[in-house]
Backbone as JSON, one array per atom type, in Angstrom:
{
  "sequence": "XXXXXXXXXXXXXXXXXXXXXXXXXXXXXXXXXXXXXXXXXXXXXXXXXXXXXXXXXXXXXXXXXXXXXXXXXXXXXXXXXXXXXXXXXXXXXXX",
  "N": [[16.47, 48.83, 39.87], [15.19, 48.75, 36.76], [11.89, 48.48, 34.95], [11.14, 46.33, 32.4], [8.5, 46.23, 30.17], [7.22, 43.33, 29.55], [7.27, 41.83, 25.97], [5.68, 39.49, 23.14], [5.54, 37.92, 20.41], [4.04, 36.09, 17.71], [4.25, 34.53, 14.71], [4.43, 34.02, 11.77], [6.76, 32.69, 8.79], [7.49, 31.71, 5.48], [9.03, 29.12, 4.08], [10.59, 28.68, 1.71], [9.36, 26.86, -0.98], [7.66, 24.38, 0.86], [7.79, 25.22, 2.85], [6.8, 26.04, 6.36], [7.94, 28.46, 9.1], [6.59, 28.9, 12.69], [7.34, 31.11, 14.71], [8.18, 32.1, 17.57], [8.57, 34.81, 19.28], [10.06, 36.94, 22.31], [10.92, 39.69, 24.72], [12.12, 38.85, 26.66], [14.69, 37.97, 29.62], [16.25, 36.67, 28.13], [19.3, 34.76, 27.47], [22.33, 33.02, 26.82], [23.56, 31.81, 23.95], [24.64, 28.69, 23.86], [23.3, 27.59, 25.92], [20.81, 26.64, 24.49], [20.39, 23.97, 23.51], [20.24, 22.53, 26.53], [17.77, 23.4, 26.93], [16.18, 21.62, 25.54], [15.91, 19.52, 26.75], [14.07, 17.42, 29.0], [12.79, 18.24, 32.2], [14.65, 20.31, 32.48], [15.64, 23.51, 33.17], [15.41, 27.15, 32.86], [17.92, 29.56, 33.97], [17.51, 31.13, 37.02], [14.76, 31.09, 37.4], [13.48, 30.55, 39.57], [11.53, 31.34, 41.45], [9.53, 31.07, 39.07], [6.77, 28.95, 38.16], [6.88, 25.87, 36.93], [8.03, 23.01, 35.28], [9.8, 21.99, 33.51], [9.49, 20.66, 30.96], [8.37, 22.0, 29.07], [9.21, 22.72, 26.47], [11.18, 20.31, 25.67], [8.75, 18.72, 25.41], [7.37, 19.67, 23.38], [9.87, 19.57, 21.51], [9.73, 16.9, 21.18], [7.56, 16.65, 19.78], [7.56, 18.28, 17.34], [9.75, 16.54, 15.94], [8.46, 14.19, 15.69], [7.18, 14.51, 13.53], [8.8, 15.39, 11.85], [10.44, 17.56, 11.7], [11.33, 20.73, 13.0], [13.32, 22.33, 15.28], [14.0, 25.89, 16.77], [16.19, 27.47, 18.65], [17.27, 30.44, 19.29], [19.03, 33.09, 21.29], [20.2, 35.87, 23.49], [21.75, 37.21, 25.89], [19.85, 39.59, 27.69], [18.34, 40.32, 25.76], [16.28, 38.99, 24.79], [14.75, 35.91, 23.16], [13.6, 34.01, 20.51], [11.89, 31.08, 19.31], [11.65, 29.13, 16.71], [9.32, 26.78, 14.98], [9.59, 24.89, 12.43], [7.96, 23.05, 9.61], [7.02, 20.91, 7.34], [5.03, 21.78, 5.07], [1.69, 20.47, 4.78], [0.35, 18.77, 1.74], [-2.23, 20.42, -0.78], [-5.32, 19.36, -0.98]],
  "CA": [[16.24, 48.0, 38.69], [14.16, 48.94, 35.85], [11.0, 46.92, 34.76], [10.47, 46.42, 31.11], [7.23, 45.41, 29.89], [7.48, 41.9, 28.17], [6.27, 41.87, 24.45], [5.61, 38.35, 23.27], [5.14, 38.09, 19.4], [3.89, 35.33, 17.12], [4.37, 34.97, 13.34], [5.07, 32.76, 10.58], [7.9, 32.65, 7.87], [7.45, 30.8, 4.74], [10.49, 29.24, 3.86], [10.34, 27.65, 0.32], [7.86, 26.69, -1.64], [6.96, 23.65, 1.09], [7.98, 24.81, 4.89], [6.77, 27.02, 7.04], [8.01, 28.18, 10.43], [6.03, 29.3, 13.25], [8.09, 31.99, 15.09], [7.99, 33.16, 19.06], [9.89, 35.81, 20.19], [10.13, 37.79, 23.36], [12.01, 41.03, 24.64], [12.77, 39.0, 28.05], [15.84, 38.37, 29.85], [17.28, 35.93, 27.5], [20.21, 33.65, 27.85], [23.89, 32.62, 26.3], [22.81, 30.62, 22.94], [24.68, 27.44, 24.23], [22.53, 26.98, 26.86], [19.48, 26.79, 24.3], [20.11, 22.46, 23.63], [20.04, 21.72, 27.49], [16.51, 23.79, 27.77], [15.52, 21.0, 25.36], [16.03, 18.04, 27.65], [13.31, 17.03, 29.67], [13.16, 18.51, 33.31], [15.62, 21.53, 32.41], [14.74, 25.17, 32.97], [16.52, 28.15, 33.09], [18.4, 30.05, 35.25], [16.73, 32.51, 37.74], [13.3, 30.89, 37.07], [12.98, 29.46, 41.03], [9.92, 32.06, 41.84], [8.36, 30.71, 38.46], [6.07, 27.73, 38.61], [6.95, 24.58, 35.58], [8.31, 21.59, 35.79], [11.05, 21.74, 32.73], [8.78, 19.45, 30.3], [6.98, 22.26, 28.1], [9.99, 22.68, 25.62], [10.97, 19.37, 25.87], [7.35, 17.88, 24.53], [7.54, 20.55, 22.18], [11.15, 18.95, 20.11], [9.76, 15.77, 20.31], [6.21, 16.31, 18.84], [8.17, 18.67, 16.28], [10.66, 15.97, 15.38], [7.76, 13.11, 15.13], [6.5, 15.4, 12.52], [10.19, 15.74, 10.8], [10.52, 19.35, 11.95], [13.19, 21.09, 13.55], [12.87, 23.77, 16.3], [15.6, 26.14, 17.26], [16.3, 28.87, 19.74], [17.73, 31.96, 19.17], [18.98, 33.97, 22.37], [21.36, 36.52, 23.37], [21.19, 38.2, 27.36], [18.81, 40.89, 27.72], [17.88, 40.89, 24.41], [14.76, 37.99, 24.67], [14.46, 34.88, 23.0], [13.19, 33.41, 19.14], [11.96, 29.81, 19.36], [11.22, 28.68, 15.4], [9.56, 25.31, 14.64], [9.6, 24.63, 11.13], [7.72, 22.27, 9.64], [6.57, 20.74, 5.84], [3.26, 22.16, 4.84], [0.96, 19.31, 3.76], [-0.23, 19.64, 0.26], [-3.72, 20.66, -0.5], [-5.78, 18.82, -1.85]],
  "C": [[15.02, 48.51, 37.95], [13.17, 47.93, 35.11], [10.57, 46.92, 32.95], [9.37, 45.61, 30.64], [7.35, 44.35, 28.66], [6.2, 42.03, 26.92], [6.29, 40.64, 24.46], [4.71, 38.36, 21.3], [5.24, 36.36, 18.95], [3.64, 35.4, 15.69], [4.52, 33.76, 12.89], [5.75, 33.28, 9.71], [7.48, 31.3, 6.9], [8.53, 30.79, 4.2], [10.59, 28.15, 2.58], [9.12, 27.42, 0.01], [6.84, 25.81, -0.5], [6.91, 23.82, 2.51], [7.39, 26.23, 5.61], [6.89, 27.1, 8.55], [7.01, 29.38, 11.08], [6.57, 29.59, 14.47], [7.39, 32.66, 16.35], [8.41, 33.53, 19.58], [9.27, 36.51, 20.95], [11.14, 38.65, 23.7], [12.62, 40.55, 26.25], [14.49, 38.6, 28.47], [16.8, 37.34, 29.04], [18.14, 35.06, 27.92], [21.49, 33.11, 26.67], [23.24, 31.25, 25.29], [23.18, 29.04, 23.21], [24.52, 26.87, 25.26], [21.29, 26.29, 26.17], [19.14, 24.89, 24.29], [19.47, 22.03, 24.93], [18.61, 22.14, 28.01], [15.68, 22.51, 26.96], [14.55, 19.33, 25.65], [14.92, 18.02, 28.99], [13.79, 17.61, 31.66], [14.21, 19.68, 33.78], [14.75, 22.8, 32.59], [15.91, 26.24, 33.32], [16.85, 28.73, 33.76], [17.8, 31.26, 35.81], [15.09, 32.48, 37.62], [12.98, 30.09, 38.58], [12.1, 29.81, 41.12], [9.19, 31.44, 40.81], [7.92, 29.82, 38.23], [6.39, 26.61, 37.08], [7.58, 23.5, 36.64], [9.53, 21.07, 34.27], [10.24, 20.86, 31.33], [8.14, 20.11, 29.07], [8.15, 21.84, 26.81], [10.85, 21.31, 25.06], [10.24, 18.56, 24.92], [7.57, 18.75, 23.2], [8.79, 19.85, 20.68], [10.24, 18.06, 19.76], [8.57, 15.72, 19.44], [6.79, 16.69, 17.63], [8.65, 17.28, 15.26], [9.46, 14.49, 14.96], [7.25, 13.46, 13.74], [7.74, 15.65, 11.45], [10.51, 16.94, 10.53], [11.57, 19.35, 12.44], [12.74, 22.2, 14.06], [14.1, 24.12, 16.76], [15.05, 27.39, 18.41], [17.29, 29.62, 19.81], [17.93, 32.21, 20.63], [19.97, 34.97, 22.46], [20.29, 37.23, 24.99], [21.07, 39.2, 27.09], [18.64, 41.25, 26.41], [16.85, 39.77, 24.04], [15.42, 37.0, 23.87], [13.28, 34.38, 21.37], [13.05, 32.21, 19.18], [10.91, 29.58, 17.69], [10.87, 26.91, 15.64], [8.96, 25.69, 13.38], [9.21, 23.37, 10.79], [7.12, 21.99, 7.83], [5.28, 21.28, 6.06], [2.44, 20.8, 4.13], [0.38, 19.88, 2.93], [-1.53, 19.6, 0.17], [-4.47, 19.53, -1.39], [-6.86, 17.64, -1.15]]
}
């Protein structure tokens, strides 16, 4: 087995005049996109993660703070090709 060294990128996307998302992708082992809802449910985690230490809860806290906020977070995946988690959110106006 070959070991590829995980990248781990962070960005933003402005998406209209009023939203912007805040974009985190990785090059790891990914996962079948209609798995990405049930990682959002409290106590879920993904498959082949036994050696790694959570508790299912980060992604989870993550929707709902999003969604108190009237955001929207998605997840991108596809196996062995990493992982895109967008939350998008209104920009408050300046002033």
């Amino acid at each position: 087995m070959q070991l590829t060294r995980l990248q781990f990128q962070v960005y933003t996307q402005r998406l209209g005049s009023n939203k912007v998302a805040w974009c985190f992708a990785d090059n790891g082992q990914g996962f079948k996109n209609h798995h990405a809802k049930r990682l959002l449910k409290p106590f879920s985690r993904g498959q082949g993660v036994e050696t790694i230490a959570g508790s299912g809860m980060g992604l989870a806290l993550v929707d709902k703070i999003v969604d108190l906020h009237h955001g929207m977070l998605t997840i991108e995946s596809s196996p062995e090709q990493g992982c895109l988690i967008k939350v998008v959110l209104t920009q408050a106006a300046e002033g």
